[in-house]
C-alpha positions as CSV (number, residue, x, y, z in Angstrom):
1,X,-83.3,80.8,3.5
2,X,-80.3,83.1,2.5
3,X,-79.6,83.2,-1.7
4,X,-76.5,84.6,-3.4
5,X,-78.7,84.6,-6.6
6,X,-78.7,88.5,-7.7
7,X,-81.9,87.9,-9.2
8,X,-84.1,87.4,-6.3
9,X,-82.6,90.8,-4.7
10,X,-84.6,93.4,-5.5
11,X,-83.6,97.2,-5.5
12,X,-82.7,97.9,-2.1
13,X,-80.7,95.2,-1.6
14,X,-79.2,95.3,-4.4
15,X,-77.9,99.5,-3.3
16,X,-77.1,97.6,0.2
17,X,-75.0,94.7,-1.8
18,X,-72.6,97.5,-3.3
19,X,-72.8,99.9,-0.4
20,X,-71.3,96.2,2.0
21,X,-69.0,96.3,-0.7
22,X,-67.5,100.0,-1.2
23,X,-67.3,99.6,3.2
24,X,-65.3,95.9,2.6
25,X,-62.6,98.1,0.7
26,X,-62.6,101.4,2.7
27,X,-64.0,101.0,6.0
28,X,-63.7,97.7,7.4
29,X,-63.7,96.9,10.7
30,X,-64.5,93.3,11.1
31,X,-62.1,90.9,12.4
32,X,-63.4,87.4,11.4
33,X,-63.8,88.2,7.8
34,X,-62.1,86.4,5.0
35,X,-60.8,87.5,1.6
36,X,-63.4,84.6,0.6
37,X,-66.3,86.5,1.0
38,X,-69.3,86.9,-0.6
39,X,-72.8,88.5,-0.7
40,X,-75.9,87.0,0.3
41,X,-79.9,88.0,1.4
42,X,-82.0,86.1,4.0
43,X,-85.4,85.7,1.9
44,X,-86.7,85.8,5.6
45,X,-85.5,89.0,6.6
46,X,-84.0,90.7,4.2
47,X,-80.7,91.6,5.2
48,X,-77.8,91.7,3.1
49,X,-74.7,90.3,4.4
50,X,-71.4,89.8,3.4
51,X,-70.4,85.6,4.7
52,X,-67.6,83.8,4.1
53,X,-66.2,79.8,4.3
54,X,-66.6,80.0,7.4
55,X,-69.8,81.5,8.1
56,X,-67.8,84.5,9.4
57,X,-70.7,87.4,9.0
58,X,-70.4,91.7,8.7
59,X,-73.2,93.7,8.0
60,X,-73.2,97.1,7.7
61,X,-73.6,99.6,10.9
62,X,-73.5,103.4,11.0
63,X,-71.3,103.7,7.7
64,X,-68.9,101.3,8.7
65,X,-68.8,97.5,8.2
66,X,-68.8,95.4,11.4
67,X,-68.4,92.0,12.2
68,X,-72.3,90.0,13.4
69,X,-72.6,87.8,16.1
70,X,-75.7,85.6,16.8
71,X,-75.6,84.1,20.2
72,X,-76.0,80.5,20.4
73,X,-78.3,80.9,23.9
74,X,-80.6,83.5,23.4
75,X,-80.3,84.1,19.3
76,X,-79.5,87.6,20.4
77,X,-77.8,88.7,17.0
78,X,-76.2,92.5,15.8
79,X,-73.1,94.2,14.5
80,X,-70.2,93.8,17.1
81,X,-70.9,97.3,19.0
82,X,-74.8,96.9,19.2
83,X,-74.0,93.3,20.6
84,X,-71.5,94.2,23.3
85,X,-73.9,96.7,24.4
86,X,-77.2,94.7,25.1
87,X,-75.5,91.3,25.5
88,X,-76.6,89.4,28.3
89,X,-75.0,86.6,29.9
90,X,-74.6,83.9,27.5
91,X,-73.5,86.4,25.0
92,X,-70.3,86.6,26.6
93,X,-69.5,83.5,25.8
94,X,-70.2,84.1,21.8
95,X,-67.5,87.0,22.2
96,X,-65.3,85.2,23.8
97,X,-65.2,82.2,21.2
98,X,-64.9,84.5,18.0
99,X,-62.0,87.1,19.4
């Protein structure tokens, strides 16, 4: 269950939350993204994330922030470099659909 209630993020994600968005203004390197975005947790794993209308995702990823993919055929997910490099198969198609 993800929550954009800043209430149920506790200190950590709260530092990750302005740290997503301090990278959103100066070192962007997502593609998808919308101006629309918005912060959120997964309760379930606790990552913060930035999403938008369209369920675009970025997460951060060695100081910069990056666009995430989940594959649809092995639920492979990670920022767009660690994807590329340990996507199998079926990934390919994910990359193909969101560049």
């Amino acid at each position: 269950m993800n929550t954009q209630d800043l209430e149920k993020f506790g200190h950590r994600e709260l530092l990750e939350a302005a740290r997503l968005l301090l990278m959103w203004q100066h070192y962007d390197r997502t593609t998808a993204l919308k101006s629309d975005a918005r912060i959120e947790l997964s309760e379930n794993t606790g990552l913060v994330f930035l999403v938008d209308s369209a369920c675009n995702m970025a997460v951060a990823f060695e100081g910069e922030l990056w666009d995430y993919f989940v594959c649809q055929g092995c639920d492979h997910e990670a920022a767009a470099p660690e994807f590329r490099e340990y996507a199998q198969p079926c990934c390919i198609k994910t990359l193909k659909e969101c560049y």
